[in-house]
C-alpha positions in Angstrom: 33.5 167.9 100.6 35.0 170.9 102.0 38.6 171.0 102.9 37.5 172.2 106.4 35.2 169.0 106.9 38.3 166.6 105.5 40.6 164.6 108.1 44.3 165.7 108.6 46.5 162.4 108.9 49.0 162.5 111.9 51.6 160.1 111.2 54.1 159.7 114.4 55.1 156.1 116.5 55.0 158.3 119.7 52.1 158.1 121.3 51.6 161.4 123.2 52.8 163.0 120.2 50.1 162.0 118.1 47.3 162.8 121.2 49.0 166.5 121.5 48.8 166.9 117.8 45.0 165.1 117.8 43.9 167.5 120.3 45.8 170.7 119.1 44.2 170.0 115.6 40.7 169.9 116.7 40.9 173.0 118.7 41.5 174.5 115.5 38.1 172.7 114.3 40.0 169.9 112.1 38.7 166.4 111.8 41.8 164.1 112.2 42.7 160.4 112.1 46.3 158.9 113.1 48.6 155.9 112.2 51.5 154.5 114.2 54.2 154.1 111.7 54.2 154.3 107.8 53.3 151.4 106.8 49.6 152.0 108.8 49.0 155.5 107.2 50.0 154.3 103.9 47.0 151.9 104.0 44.7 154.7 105.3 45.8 156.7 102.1 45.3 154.3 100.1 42.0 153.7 101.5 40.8 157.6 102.2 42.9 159.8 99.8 39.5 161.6 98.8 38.9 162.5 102.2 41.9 163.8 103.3 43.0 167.3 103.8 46.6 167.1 104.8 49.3 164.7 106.1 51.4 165.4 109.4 54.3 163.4 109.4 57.4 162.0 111.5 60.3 160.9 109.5 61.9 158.4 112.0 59.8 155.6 112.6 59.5 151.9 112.7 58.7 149.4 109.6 57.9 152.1 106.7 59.8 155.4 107.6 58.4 159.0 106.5 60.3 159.2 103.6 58.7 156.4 101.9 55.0 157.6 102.7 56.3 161.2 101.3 57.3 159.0 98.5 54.3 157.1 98.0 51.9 160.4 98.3 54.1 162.4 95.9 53.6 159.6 93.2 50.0 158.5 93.7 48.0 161.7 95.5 50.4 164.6 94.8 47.5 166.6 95.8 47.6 166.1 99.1 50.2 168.4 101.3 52.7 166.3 103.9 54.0 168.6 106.8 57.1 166.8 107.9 57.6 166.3 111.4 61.4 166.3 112.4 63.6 166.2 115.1 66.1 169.1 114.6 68.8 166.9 113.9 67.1 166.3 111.4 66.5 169.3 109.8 68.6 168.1 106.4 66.8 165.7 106.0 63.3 166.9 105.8 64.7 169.9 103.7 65.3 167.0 101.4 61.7 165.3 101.5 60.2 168.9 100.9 62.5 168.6 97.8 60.7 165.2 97.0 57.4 166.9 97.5 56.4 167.5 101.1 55.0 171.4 101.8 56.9 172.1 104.9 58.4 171.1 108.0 57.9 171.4 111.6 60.4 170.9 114.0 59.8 169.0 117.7 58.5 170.1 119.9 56.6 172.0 117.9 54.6 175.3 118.8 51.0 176.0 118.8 50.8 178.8 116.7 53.5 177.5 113.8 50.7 174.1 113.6 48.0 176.3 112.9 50.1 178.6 110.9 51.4 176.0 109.0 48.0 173.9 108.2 46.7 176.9 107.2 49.3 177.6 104.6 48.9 174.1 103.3 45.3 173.6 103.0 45.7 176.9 101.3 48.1 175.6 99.0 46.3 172.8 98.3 43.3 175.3 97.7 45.3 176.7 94.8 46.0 173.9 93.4 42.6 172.1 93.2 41.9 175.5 91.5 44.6 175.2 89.3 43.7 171.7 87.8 40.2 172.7 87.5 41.2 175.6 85.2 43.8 173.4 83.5 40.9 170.9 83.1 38.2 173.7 81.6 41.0 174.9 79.6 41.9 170.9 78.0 38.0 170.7 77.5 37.8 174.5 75.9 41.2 173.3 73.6 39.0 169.9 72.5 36.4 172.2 71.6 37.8 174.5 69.4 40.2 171.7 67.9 36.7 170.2 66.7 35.7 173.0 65.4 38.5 173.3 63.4 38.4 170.0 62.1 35.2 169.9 61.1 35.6 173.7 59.4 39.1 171.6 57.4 36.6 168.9 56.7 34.2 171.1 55.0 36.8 172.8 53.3 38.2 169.8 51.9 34.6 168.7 51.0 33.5 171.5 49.2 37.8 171.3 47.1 37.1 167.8 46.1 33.6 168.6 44.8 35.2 171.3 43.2 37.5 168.6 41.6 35.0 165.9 40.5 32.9 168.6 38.3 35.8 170.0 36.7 36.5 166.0 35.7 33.3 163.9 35.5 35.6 160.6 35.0 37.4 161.1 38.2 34.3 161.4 40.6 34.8 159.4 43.8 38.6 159.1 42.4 39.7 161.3 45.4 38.1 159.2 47.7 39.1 156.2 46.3 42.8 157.3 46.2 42.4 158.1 49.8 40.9 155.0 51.2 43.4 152.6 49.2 46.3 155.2 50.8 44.6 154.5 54.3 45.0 151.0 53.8 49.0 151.3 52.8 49.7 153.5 56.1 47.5 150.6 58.4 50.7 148.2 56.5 53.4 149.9 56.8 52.7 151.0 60.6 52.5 155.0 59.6 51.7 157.1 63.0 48.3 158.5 63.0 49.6 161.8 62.3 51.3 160.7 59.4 47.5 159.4 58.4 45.7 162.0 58.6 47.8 163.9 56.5 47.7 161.1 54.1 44.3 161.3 54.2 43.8 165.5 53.2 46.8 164.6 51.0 45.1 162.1 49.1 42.0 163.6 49.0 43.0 166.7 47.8 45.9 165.4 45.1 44.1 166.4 42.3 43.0 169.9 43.8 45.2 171.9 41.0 42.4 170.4 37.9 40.3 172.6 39.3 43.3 175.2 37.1 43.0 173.2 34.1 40.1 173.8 31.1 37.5 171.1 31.0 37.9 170.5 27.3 41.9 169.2 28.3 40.6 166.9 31.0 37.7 165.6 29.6 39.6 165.1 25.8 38.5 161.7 24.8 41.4 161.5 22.3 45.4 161.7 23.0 46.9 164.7 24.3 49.5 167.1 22.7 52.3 168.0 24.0 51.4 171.1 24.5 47.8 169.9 26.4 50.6 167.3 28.2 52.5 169.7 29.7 49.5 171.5 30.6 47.8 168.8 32.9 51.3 167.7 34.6 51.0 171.4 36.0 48.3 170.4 38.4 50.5 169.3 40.9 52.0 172.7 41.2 48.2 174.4 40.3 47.2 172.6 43.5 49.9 173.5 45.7 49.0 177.0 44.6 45.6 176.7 45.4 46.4 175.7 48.8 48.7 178.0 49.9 46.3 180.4 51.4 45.2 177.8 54.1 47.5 177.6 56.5 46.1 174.1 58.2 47.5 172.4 54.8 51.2 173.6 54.8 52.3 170.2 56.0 50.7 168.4 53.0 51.9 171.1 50.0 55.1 169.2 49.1 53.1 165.5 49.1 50.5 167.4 46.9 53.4 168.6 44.6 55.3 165.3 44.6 52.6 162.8 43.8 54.0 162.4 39.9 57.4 162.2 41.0 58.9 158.5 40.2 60.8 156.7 42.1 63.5 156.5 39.1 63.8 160.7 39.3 61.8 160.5 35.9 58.6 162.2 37.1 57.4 165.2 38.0 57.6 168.8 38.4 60.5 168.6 39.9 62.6 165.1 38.9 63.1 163.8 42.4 64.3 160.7 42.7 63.9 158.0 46.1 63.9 159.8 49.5 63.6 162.9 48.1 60.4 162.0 47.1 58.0 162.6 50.5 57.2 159.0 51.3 53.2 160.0 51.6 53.7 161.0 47.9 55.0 157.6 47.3 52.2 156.2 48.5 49.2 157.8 47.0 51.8 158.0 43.7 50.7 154.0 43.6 47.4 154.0 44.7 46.5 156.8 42.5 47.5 154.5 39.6 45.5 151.5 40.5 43.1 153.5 40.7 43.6 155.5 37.3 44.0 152.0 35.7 41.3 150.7 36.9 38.7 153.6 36.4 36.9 154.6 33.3 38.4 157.4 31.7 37.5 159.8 28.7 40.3 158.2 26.9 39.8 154.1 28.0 38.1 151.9 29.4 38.8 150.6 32.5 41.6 148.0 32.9 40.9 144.6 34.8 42.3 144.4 38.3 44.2 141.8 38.0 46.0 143.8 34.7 46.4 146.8 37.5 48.1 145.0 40.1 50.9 143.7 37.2 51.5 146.8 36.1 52.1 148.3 39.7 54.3 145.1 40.4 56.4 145.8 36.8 56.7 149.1 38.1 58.0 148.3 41.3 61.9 150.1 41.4 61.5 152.1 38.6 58.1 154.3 38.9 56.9 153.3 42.1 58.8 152.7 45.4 59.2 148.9 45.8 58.9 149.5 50.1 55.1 151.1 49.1 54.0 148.5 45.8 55.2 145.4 48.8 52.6 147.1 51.0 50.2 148.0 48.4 50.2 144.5 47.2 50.1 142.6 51.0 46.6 145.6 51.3 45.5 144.5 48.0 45.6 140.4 48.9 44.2 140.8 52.6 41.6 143.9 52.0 41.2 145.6 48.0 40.9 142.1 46.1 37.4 141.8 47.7 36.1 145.5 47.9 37.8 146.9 44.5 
């Protein structure tokens, strides 16, 4: 419906007010309806807000005043222009209302040619800012849009890292996954926002991404390590990080990455930390990534019993793990992992 074909709401207790305004209006080629005091034009709002243009009204009236239908449009149809009507004593007050939200003023008696002048300008201004939500609105839909495509462009991204990962170690396939859906499960307990989530999920899913540095014959070793080969594979946390660097999307995850070895007791690593200074994400997939190392086959092992798992994590509890995270892990594992795992 056209602005043009829209009623304008005269709101005034006087009587031949509101039948100069009525008639004035429609000479102009306005549709218009009228209400006798506040409380009466806030019922026609509520009941035809879509079809109304503008609101004319007095601020001095009987039962609901002006200032409370200015209120009341202001909150729920902000859309919608009020012209105040005001006496010119006045004056201050509807300079106030217009701060509260109303377009303009007029001031009694009013003259033709400022009505017309001023329901112009505000059917205008309303104009612009139909417009302006409606570009605002494209522009929120065009923003949702490219923010998919984006994810999905990170999705693939990770997808094609981990599969990177999993041929590199052909005991760890699905370990990534794995680590990612127990981590899930530990942010659902502990009450972790969902931004915090998904970053524990690209996190987790990409934890391992520095293995992809590391020689195959290291990783897939069936015997024990050196040293030498020891040091080598605690360098995929930092690998990883390294890795990543180029995409810019994953900055917020690099230190979780880096920190996932770090113990709780500052005996981990690369770095030592110790506690809080360990990224509490880090902390998180730092326990679920050892369930599920225990309880995976390895090149090394066989895979421990669950039941073995969950004591270890428990006697680890304070020590290499993060008791706030193994409580979690353990309240997940007795609701959720005890029947999937």
């Amino acid at each position: 419906m056209e602005l043009q074909e829209k009623k304008i709401l005269i709101v005034d207790d006087e009587e031949d007010i509101r039948e100069i305004l009525v008639d004035s209006l429609e000479s102009l080629d306005y549709h218009t309806c009228t209400a006798a005091d506040g409380d009466e034009a806030i019922d026609i709002i509520k009941e035809e807000h879509e079809g109304l243009a503008a609101i004319i009204c007095d601020l001095k009236m009987p039962k609901v005043s002006g200032d409370q239908v200015v209120h009341f449009v202001a909150q729920e149809h902000p859309i919608i222009p009020i012209i105040i009507l005001s006496g010119f004593a006045q004056l201050d007050m509807a300079l106030d209302h217009i701060r509260m939200g109303a377009f303009d003023y007029m001031s009694k008696p009013f003259k033709f040619k400022e009505l017309a002048l001023t329901v112009k300008r505000a059917l205008e201004f309303r104009s612009l800012k139909e417009k302006q939500a409606r570009y605002q609105e494209e522009l929120e839909i065009k923003v949702k849009e490219i923010t998919a495509k984006l994810n999905n462009s990170v999705i693939q991204t990770v997808g094609s890292l981990i599969m990177a990962i999993e041929e590199k170690d052909k005991y760890t396939r699905g370990h990534s996954h794995r680590v990612a859906f127990y981590s899930s499960m530990v942010a659902q307990a502990m009450n972790l926002s969902n931004e915090e989530k998904k970053e524990l999920e690209y996190a987790a899913l990409l934890h391992d991404v520095g293995k992809i540095g590391i020689s195959d014959q290291i990783l897939n070793k069936p015997g024990k390590l050196t040293n030498i080969e020891y040091e080598i594979i605690k360098s995929h946390p930092s690998k990883g990080v390294k890795i990543l660097e180029p995409l810019k999307f994953l900055d917020n995850i690099l230190p979780i990455i880096e920190a996932h070895h770090e113990r709780y007791d500052g005996k981990g690593y690369p770095h030592g930390l110790i506690q809080e200074q360990i990224p509490m994400l880090a902390r998180i997939i730092c326990v679920c990534d050892a369930y599920d190392a225990m309880t995976s086959e390895r090149s090394y092992r066989k895979p421990l019993a669950k039941e073995i798992a969950l004591e270890e994590i428990t006697n680890g509890s304070g020590s290499q793990f993060d008791p706030k995270v193994v409580d979690a892990f353990i309240t997940t594992y007795n609701n959720i992992l005890s029947e999937i795992t």
